[in-house]
N, C-alpha and C positions, 0 to 999 in steps of 0.2 A: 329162118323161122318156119319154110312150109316142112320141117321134118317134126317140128315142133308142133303144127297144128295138126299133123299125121299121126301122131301118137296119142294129142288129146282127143282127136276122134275115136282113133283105135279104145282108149281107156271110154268115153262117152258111150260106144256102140255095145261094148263090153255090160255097162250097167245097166243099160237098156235091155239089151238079153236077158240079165240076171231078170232085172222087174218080167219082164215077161214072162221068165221061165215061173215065178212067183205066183204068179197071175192066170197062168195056166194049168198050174197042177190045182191050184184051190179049184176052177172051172172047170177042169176036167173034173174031181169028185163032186160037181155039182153044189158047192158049198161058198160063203163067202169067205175072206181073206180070215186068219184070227190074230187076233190084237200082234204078235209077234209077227207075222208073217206085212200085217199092216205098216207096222214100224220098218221093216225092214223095206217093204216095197216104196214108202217114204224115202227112206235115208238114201237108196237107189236112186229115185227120181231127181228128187233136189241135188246131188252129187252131179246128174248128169246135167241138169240145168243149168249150174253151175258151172260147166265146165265149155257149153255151149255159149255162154257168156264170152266167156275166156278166147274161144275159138272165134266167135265175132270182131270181139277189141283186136286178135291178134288180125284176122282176115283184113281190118280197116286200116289196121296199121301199113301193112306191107298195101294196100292201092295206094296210101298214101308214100309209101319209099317208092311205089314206082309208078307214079306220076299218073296213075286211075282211079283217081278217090271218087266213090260214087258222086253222086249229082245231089246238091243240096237245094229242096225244096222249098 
């Protein structure tokens, strides 16, 4: 599984850069996002949100196959 949460980072840090790069060129010409660029910096975010999810449930999974499951509160 850890090659598995290796490549949902990789794809995660991937969208993240895009949003940024997004985010950066609207701010470097000093202007805000426009409605397409909005969308897009959206569907970015939420993708990687998503996928941070994913990389959680799997990171819990495997403490629990090797006998480290965090500490329940």
């Amino acid at each position: 599984m850890k090659n598995d949460i290796m490549e949902l980072r990789r794809k995660r840090d991937e969208l993240v850069n895009t949003a940024r790069n997004v985010h950066e060129a609207a701010a470097g010409e000093n202007r805000d996002l426009t409605a397409d660029e909005q969308a897009q910096f959206e569907q970015l975010t939420t993708e990687a949100e998503r996928i941070s999810g994913t990389i959680k449930r799997s990171e819990l999974l495997d403490a629990y196959m090797g006998g480290k499951a965090p500490a329940i509160n």
